[in-house]
C-alpha positions in Angstrom: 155.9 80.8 147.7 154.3 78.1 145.2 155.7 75.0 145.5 154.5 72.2 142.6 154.9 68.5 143.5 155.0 66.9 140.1 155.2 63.7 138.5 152.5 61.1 137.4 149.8 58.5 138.9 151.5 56.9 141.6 154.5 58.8 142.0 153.6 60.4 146.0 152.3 63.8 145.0 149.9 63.3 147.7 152.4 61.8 151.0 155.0 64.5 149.3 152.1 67.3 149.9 150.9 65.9 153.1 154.4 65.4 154.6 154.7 69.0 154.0 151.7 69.7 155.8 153.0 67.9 158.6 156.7 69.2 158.4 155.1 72.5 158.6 153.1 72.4 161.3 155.3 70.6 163.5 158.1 73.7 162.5 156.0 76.9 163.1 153.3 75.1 165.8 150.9 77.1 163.3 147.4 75.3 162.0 147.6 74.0 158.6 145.0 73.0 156.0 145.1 70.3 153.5 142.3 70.1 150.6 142.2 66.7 148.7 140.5 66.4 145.4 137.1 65.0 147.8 136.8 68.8 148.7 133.4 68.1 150.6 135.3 66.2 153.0 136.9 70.0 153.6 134.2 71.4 155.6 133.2 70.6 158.9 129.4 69.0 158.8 128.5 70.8 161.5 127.0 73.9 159.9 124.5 73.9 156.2 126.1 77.3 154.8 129.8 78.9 154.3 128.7 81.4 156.5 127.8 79.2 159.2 131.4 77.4 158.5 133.1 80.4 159.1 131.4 81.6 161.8 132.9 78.1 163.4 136.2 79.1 162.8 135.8 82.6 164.3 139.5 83.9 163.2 138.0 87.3 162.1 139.4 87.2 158.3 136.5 85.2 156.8 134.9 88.2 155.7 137.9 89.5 154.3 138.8 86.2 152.2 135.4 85.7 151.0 135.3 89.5 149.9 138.7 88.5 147.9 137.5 86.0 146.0 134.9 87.4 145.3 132.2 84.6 146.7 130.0 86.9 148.8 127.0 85.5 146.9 127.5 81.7 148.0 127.7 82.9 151.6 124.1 81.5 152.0 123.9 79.2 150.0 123.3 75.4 151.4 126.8 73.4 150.9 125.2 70.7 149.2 123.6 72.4 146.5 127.3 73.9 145.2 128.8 72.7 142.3 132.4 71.7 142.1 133.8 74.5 141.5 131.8 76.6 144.1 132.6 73.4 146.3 136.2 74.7 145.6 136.1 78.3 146.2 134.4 77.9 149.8 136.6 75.2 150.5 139.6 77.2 150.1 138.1 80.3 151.9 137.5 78.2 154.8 141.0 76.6 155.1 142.5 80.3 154.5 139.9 81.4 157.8 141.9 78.9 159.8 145.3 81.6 159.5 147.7 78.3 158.5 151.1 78.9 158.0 150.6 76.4 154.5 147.9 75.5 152.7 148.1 72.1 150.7 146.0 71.6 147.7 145.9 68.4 146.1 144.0 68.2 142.6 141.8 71.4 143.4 142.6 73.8 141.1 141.8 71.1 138.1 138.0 71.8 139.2 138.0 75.7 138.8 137.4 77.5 134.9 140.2 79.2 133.8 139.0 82.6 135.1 138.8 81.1 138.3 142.0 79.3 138.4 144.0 82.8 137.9 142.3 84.4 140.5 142.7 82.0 143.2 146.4 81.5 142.3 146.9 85.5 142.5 145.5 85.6 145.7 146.9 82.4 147.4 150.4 84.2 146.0 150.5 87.2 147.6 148.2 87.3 151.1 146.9 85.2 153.4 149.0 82.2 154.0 152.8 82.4 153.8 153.1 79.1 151.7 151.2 77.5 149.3 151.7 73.2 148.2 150.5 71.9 144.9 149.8 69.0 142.9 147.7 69.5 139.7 147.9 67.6 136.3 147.2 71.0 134.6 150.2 73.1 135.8 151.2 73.4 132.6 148.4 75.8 131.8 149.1 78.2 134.6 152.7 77.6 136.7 155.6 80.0 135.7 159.3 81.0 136.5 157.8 82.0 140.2 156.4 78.1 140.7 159.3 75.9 142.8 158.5 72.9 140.9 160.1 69.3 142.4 159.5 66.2 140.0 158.5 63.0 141.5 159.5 59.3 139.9 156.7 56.9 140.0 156.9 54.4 142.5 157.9 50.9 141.6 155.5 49.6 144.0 152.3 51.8 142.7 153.7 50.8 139.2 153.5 46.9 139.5 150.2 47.0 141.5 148.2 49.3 139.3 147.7 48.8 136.0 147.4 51.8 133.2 144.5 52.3 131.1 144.3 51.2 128.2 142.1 52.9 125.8 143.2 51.0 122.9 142.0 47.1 124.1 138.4 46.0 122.3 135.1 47.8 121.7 133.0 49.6 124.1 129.7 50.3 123.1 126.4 51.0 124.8 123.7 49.0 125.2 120.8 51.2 124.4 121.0 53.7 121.1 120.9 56.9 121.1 118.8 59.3 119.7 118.5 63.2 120.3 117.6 64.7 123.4 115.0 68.4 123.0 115.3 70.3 125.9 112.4 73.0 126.0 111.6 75.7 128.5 113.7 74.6 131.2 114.1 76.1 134.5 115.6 75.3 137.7 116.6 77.3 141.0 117.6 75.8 144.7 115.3 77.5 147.0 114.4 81.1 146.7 117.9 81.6 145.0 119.0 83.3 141.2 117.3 80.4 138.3 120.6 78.9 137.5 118.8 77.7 134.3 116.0 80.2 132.9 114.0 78.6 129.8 116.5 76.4 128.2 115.9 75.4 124.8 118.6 73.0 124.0 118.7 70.0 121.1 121.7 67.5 121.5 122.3 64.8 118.5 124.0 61.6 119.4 127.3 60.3 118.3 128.8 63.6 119.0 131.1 64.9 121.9 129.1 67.9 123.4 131.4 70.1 125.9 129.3 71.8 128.2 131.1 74.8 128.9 130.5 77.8 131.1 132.1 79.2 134.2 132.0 77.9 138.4 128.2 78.0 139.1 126.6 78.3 135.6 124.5 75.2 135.9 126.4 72.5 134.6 125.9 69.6 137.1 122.3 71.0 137.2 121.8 70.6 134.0 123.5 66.8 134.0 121.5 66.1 137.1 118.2 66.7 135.3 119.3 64.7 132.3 120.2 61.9 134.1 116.6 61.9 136.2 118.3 62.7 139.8 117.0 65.9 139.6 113.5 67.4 138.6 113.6 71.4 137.0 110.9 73.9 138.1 109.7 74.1 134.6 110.3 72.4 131.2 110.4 69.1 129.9 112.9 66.7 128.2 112.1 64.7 125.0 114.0 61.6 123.7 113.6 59.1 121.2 109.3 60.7 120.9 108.8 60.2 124.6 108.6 62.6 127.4 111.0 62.6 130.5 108.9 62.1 133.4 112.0 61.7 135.7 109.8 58.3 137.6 113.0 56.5 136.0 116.6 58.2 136.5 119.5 56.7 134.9 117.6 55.3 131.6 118.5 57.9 129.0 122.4 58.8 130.6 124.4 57.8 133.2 126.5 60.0 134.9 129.8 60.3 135.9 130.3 62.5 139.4 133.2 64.8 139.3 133.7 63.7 143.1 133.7 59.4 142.6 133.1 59.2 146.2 129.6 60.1 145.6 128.5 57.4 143.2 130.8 54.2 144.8 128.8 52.5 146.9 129.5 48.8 146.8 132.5 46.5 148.7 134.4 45.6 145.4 135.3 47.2 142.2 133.7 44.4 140.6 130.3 45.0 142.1 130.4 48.5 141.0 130.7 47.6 137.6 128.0 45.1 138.0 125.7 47.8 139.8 124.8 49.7 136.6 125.3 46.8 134.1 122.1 45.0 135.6 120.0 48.1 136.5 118.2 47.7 133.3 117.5 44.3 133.4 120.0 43.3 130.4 120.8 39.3 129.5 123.5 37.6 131.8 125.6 37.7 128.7 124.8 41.5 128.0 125.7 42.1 131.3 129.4 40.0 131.6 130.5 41.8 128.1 129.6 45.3 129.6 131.7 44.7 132.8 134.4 42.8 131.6 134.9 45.4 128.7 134.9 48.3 130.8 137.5 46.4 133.4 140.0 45.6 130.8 140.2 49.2 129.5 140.8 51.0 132.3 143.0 48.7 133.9 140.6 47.4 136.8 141.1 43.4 136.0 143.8 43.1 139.0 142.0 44.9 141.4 138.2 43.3 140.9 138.2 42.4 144.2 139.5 45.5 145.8 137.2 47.8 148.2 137.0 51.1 145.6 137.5 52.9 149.0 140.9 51.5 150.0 142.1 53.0 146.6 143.9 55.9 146.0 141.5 58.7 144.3 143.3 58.5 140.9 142.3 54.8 141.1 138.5 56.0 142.5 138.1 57.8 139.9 139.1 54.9 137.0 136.6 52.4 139.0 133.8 55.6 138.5 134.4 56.0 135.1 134.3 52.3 134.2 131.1 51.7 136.3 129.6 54.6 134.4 130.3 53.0 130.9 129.1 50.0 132.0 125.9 51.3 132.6 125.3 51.0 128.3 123.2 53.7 128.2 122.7 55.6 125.5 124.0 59.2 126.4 127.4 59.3 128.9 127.6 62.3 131.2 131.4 62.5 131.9 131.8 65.8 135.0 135.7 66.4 134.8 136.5 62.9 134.0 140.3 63.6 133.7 140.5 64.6 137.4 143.8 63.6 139.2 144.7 61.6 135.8 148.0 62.3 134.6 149.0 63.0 131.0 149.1 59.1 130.0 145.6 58.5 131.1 144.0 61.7 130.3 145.5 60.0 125.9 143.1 57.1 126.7 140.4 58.7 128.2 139.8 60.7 125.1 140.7 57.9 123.3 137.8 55.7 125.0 135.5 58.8 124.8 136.1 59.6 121.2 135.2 55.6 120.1 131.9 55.7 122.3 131.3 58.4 120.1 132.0 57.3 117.0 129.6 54.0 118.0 126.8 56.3 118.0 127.3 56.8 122.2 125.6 60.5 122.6 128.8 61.8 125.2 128.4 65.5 127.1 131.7 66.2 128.6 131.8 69.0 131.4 135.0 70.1 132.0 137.6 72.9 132.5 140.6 70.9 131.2 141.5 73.2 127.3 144.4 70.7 126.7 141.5 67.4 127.0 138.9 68.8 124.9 141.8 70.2 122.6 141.8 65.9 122.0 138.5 65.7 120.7 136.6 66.5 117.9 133.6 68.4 119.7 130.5 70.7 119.4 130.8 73.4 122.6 127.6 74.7 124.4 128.6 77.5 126.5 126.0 77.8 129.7 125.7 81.5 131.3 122.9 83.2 132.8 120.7 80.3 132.7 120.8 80.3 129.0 122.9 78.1 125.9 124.3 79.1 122.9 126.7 77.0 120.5 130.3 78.5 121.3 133.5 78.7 119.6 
């Protein structure tokens, strides 16, 4: 059975999933497993590969599983090279090893291509666990007659103590113009693994929405990674504005927004995070106060400055990573799955914020697997398989 906890921001989905968990486990004395939108969090620590992770949990139907969904090749691969989606798929095999009577997943499926999405949901449906607990912001695109769905109110609480965004309040611009990125002969691998880019030849114009499309695994976050400098390919180089990318100085030419916002928050208040990337380039006080308090009005941070970003609920995370990316001014924006665990309301001013950075002339590459989000925007799509790019459709 699929049962759907709906409802927007702030309305429970999460205590309404976990309480199920709980009401489960204490009922049938069975494990459970729980997968939040931080999937890493998912696996253990305590071994490097999926393989290893299964081998921990020893219940004889990890084999099976990974055969199932068809993830035999990432049973070697090193957990921290995976992108989210693969992040995903071996989460989910690894809570299915442990046999629990439910499975719980809270904002997961929003991180899997479409392709992806249908398989998991086929399988999760008919073996393996007996029931199966959702939230997602992107049932639409996939629940059915067969889906229980319960509908949650927002919390009156949550509602008075966290502020919407506003996509519609003042300019936000970058600091820095843009000007076009070349890409030429790119190549990257992890290890002795497939090149999950294989001489890219890519040209990106600013004051344009790129979507970087492609399926789970078809280099994506590599690709942003090297762009933004925290990465260095195999092979290539990267031109922009007449000068060569010698990756000595990440963050200059985009910043980047993590698709998990646990990996980029780092400081004790919201208001230092936004301060963080502001002042990394050594902008004017007055530069540096318009940047922050720009990017704090329009996505609704300005009553929670003083807030610890980890004592926040991860819709809330991932507001504070967004803003502290913008604030960064720089001239490309790398947005992975910015809409993550937003509901309907804020996904409208997310593209609305994202289509007036591009019209300022901000360059913007959006990876995601949200149709309805980039349905928003007026785009250019560059579809990523087998290491290659071509414009898509």
């Amino acid at each position: 059975m699929l049962k759907l906890f709906d409802g927007p921001n702030f309305s429970g989905r999460t205590t309404a999933l976990r309480d199920a968990v709980l009401a489960a486990k204490e009922n049938s004395q069975q494990s459970v497993a729980y997968i939040g939108p931080e999937v890493f969090t998912s696996f253990s620590g305590l071994a490097a590969t999926l393989e290893g992770e299964l081998e921990l949990l020893d219940e004889g139907v990890g084999k099976e599983i990974v055969t199932t969904l068809k993830i035999q090749h990432l049973l070697e691969r090193n957990l921290s090279t995976l992108s989210g989606g693969e992040e995903v798929l071996c989460a989910i095999a690894s809570g299915l090893a442990c046999s629990p009577a439910i499975i719980a997943l809270d904002c997961v499926l929003e991180q899997l291509d479409f392709h992806r999405r249908t398989q998991v949901l086929d399988v999760l449906g008919r073996c393996f666990v007996q029931d199966v607990s959702l939230a997602d912001n992107r049932s639409q695109e996939w629940a059915n007659g067969n889906t229980l769905r319960e509908v949650l109110p927002i919390r009156e609480e949550n509602n008075a103590k966290f502020r919407p965004i506003d996509g519609q309040i003042r300019e936000l611009k970058s600091a820095d113009c843009a000007s076009e990125i070349i890409m030429s002969g790119l190549c990257h691998r992890y290890g002795k693994g497939p090149w999950v880019l294989d001489d890219l030849n890519l040209q990106l114009d600013p004051g344009r929405i790129v979507h970087l499309a492609g399926e789970n695994g078809a280099g994506k976050s590599t690709l942003a990674k090297i762009l933004v400098g925290a990465l260095e390919p195999n092979a290539g180089k990267i031109q922009h504005n007449g000068t060569e990318s010698t990756w000595s100085k990440p963050g200059r030419l985009a910043s980047y927004h993590f698709q998990n916002p646990d990996m980029q928050l780092f400081r004790t208040t919201v208001q230092e995070e936004l301060l963080a990337g502001a002042r990394v380039h050594g902008r004017s006080a007055d530069v540096v106060a318009d940047l922050v308090d720009s990017a704090a009005v329009i996505f609704g941070l300005s009553g929670i400055l003083s807030a610890h970003p980890l004592d926040l609920p991860f819709s809330m995370r991932k507001r504070v990573a967004l803003a502290a990316t913008f604030a960064c001014g720089t001239p490309w924006i790398i947005l992975d799955e910015p809409t993550l665990g937003q509901d309907d309301q804020s996904v409208e001013q997310i593209a609305s914020i994202v289509k007036r950075m591009a019209e300022g002339g901000t360059g913007i590459i959006l990876i995601t697997h949200s149709r309805s989000f980039v349905d928003k925007l007026p785009h250019q799509r560059i579809m990523l398989a087998n290491g290659k790019a071509e414009n898509g459709n």
